[in-house]
C-alpha positions as CSV (number, residue, x, y, z in Angstrom):
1,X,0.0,0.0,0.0
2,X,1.5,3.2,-1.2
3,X,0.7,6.2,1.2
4,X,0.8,9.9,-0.1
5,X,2.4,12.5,2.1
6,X,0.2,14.9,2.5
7,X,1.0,18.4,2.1
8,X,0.0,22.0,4.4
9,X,-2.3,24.2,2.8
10,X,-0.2,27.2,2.0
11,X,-1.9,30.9,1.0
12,X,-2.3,31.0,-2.7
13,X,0.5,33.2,-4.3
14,X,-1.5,34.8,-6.8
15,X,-1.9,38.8,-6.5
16,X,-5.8,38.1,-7.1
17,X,-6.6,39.4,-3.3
18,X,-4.5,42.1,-3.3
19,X,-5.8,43.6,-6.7
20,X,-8.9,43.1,-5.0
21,X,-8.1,44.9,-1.9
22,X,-5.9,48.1,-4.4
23,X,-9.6,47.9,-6.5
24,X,-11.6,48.5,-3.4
25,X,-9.2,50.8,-2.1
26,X,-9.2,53.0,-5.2
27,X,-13.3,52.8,-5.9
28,X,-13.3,54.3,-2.1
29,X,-10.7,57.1,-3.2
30,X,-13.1,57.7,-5.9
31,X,-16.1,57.6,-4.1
32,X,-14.9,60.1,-1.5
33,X,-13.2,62.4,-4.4
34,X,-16.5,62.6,-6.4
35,X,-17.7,66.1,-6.5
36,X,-21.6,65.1,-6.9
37,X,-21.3,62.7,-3.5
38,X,-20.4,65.7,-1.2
39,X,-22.0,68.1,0.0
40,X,-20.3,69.5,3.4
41,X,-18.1,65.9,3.4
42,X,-19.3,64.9,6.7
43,X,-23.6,66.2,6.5
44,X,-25.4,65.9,3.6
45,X,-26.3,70.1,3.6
46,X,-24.0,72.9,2.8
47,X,-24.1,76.1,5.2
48,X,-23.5,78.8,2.6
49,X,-26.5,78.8,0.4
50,X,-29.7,79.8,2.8
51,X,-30.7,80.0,6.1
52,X,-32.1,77.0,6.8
53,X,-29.3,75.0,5.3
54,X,-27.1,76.5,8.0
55,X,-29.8,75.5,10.7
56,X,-30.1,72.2,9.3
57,X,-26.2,71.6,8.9
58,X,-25.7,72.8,12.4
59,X,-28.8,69.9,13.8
60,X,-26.8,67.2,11.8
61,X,-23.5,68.1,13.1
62,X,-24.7,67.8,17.0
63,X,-26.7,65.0,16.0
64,X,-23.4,63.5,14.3
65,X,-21.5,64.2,16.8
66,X,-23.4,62.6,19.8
67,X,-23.6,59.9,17.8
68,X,-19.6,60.0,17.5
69,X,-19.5,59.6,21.2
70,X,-21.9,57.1,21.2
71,X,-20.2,54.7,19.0
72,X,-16.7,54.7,20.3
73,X,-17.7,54.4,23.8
74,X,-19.5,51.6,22.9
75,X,-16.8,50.1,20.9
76,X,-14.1,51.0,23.4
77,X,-16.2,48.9,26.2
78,X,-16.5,46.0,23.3
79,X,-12.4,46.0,22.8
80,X,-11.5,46.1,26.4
81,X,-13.9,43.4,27.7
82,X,-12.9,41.3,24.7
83,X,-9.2,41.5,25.7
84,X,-9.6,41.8,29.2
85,X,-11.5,38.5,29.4
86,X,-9.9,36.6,26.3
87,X,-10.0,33.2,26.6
88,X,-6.7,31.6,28.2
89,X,-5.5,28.5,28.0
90,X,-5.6,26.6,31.3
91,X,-7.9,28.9,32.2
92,X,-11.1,28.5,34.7
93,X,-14.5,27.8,33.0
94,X,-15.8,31.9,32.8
95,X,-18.6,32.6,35.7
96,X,-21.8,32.5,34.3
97,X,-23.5,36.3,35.0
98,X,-27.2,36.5,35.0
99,X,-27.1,40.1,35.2
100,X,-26.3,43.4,36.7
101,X,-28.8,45.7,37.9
102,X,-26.9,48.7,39.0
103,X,-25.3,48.4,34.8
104,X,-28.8,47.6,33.5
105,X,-30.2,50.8,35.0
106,X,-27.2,52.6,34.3
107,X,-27.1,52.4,30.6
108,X,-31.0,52.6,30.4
109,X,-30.8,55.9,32.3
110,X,-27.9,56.9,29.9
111,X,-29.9,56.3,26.5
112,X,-32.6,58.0,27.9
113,X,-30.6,61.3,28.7
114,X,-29.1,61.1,25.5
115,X,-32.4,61.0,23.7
116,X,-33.9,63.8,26.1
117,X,-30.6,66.1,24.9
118,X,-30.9,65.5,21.1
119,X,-34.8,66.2,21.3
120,X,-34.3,69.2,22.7
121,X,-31.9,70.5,20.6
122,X,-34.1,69.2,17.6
123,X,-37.1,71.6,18.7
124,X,-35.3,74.4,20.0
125,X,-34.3,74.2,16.0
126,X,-36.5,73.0,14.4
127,X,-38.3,76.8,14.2
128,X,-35.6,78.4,12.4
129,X,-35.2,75.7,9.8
130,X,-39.0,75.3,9.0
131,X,-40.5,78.9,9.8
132,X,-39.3,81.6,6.5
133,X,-37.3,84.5,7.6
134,X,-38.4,87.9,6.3
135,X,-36.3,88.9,2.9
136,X,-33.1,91.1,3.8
137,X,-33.8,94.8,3.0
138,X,-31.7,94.8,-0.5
139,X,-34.2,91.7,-2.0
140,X,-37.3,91.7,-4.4
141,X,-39.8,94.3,-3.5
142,X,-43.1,92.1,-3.3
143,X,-46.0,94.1,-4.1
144,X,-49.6,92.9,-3.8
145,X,-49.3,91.6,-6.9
146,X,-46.8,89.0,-6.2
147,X,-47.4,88.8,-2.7
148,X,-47.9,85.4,-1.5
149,X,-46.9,82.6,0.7
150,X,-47.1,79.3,2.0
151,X,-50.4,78.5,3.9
152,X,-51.0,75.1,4.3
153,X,-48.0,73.7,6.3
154,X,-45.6,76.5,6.1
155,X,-45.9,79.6,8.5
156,X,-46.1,82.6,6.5
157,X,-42.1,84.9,7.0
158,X,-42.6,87.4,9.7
159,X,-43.1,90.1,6.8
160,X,-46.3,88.5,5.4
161,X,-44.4,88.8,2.0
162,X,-42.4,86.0,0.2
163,X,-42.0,85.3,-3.5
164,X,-43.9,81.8,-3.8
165,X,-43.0,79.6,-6.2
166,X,-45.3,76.5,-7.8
167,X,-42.9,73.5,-8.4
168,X,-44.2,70.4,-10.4
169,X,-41.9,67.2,-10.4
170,X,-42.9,65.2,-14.1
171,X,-41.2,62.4,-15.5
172,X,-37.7,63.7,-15.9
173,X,-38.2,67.7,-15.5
174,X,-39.3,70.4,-13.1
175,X,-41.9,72.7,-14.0
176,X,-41.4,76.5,-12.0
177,X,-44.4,78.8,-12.0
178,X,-44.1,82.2,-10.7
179,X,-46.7,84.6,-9.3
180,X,-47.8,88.0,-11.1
181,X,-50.1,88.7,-13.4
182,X,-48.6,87.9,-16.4
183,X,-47.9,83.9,-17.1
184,X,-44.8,83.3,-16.2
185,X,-42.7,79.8,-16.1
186,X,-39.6,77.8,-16.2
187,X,-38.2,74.3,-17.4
188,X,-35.3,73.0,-15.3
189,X,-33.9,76.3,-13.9
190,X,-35.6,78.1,-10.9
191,X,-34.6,82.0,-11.2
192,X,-34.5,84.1,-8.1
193,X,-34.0,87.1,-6.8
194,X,-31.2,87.7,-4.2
195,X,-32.3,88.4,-0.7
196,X,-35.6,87.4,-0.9
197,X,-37.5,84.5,0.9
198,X,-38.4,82.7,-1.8
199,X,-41.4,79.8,-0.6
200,X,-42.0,76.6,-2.5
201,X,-45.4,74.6,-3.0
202,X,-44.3,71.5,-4.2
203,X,-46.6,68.8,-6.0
204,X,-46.0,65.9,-8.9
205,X,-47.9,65.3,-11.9
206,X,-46.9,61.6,-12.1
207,X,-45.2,59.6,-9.6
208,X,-43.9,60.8,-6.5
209,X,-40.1,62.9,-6.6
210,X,-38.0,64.7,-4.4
211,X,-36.9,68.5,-4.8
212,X,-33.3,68.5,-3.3
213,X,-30.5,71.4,-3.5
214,X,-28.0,70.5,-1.3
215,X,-26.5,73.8,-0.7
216,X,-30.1,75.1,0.1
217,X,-31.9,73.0,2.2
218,X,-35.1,71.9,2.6
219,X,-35.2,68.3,0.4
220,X,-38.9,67.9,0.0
221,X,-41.1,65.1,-1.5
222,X,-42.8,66.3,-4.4
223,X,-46.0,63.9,-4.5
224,X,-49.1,63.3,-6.9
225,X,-52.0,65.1,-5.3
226,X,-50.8,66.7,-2.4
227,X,-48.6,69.8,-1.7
228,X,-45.1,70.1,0.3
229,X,-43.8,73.6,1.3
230,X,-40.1,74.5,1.8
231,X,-38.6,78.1,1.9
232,X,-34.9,79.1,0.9
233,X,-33.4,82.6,1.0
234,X,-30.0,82.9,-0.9
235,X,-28.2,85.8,0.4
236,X,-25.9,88.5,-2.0
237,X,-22.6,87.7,-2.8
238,X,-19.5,90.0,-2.0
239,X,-19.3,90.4,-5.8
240,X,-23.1,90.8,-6.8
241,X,-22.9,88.0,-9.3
242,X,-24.9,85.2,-10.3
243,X,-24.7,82.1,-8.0
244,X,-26.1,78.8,-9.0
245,X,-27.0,75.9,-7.1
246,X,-27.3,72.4,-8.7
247,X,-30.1,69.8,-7.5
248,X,-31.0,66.6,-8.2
249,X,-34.6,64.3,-7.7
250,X,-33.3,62.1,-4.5
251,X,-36.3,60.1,-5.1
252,X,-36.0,56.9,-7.6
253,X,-38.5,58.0,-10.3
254,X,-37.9,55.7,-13.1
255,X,-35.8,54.8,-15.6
256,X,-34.6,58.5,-16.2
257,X,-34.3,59.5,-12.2
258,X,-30.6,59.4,-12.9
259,X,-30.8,62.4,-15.2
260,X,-33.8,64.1,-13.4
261,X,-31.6,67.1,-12.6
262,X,-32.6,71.1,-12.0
263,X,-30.4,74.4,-11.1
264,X,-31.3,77.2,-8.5
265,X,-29.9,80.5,-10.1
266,X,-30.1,83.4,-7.8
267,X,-29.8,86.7,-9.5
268,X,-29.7,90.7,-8.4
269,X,-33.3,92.1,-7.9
270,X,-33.1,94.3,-10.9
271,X,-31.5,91.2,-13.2
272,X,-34.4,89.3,-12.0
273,X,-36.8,91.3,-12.8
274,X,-34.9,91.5,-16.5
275,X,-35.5,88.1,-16.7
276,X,-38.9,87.9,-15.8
277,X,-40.0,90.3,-18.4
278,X,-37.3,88.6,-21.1
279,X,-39.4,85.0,-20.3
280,X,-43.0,86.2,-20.1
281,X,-42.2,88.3,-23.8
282,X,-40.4,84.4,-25.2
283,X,-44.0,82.6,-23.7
284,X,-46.3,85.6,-25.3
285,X,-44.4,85.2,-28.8
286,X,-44.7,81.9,-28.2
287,X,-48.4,81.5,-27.3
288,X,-49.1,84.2,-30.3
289,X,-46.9,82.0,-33.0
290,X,-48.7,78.9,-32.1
291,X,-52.3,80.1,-32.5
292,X,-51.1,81.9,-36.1
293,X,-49.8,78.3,-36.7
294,X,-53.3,76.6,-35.7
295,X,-55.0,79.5,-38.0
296,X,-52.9,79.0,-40.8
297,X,-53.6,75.4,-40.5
298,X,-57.3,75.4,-40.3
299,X,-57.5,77.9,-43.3
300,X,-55.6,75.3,-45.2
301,X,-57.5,72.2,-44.5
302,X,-60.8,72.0,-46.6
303,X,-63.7,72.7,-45.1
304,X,-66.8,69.7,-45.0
305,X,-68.6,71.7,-47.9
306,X,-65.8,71.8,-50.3
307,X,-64.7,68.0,-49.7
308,X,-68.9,66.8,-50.3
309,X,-68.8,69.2,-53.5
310,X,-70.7,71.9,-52.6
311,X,-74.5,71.7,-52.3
312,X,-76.7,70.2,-55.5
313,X,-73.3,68.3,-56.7
């Protein structure tokens, strides 16, 4: 009988897990160095753009960093009990703990403050972030004309003036409608003025979306049927130039959610108000071409008597 020595396993030689680990290792670098994943690196708002982007940035970071202390307490017990009490060889069988009051009540105790202190913090908040602040002295005047607000869910801004602002979510575009008396819309771009508290009623015409600028705050479902409010006020620049502010739908709407993008462009009062008369000329010329194109149309089509042949034929 012939016996086979056998031999140790020994770690494959090929480089196929450390490619693996330089692939993940560079997909992370990537991931982290991507300009559209980041918003303030650490919270998901920026604090530059509108007032209650800074109050919500500020919530996140207290809640982020509670949270901090949370987890390595936690996993600095876990390491020292796990080395403290390793297993030993020759060692006695461990005692067998049913429990410990004076821990249980301890932690239970500690949770509980913890939760009472982030609450707190939350409402004492939460007013800033969801009630509008007046518009700064150098934004859009709002005359009765354009003077409107949020009334449903949103408190009106102390002023009882805000530039409000219809948003539709469709299937993969946003619709902006603004107030005044002549018709006056948008297709991907919202255009503001500077300043000026500028109030959102949000809605879909299909399937339910998600209104998110990062820099401004405020991500708000846009839903079929019903109507979300949000506010944003973009403050001047040093420079008095345009800023814009790219958004995205953070709501999986379909096939094309990937490229269901928008802008925020905030402009001086007066180039606003430019604008605004620029866009409601290009919708009037626009209106008027069309019905000259239906009239030409009709006048070209035959009318019932001349395709029978005309009466007695």
């Amino acid at each position: 009988m012939i016996r086979r020595r056998l031999r140790p396993l020994r770690p494959d030689p090929r480089p196929g897990g450390l490619l693996t680990l330089v692939l993940l290792g560079a997909w992370m670098v990537l991931l982290v160095a991507a300009p559209g994943a980041l918003a303030d690196v650490f919270t998901p708002e920026s604090d530059s753009g509108s007032p209650n982007a800074e109050g919500i940035d500020t919530l996140y970071k207290i809640v982020f960093a509670l949270g901090i202390v949370v987890f390595l307490g936690v996993e600095i017990a876990l390491a020292y009990t796990l080395i403290k009490y390793r297993m030993k060889r020759r060692s006695p069988a461990p005692a067998q703990i049913r429990g410990n009051t004076p821990l249980e009540i301890g932690w239970t105790a500690a949770a509980a403050g913890l939760l009472v202190i982030i609450a707190t913090v939350m409402f004492v908040m939460l007013g800033d972030i969801k009630n509008p602040v007046s518009s700064a002295p150098g934004g859009l005047p709002l005359g009765s004309a354009v003077t409107q607000f949020a009334s449903t869910d949103q408190p009106a801004p102390p002023s009882g003036k805000s530039l409000e602002i219809e948003v539709n979510g469709q299937q993969y575009l946003w619709r902006y409608d603004y107030p005044g008396e002549e018709r006056l819309f948008s297709y991907h771009d919202l255009v503001v003025p500077f300043d000026t508290t500028v109030t959102l009623k949000i809605t879909s015409q299909d399937v339910v979306h998600s209104w998110w600028i990062p820099d401004l705050g405020g991500k708000m479902d846009a839903m079929p049927g019903h109507e979300n409010e949000t506010w944003f006020r973009i403050p001047s620049p040093a420079d008095g130039k345009e800023r814009s502010f790219l958004g995205e739908c953070a709501e999986l709407c379909g096939e094309g959610h990937a490229d269901h993008y928008t802008r925020v462009r905030a402009l001086p009062p007066a180039q606003y108000e430019a604008w605004a008369a620029r866009q409601a000329e290009a919708i009037r010329e626009a209106q008027e071409q069309l019905a000259e194109s239906r009239r030409a149309r009709e006048a070209a089509e035959p009318t019932s008597t001349e395709i029978g042949g005309g009466e007695g034929s």
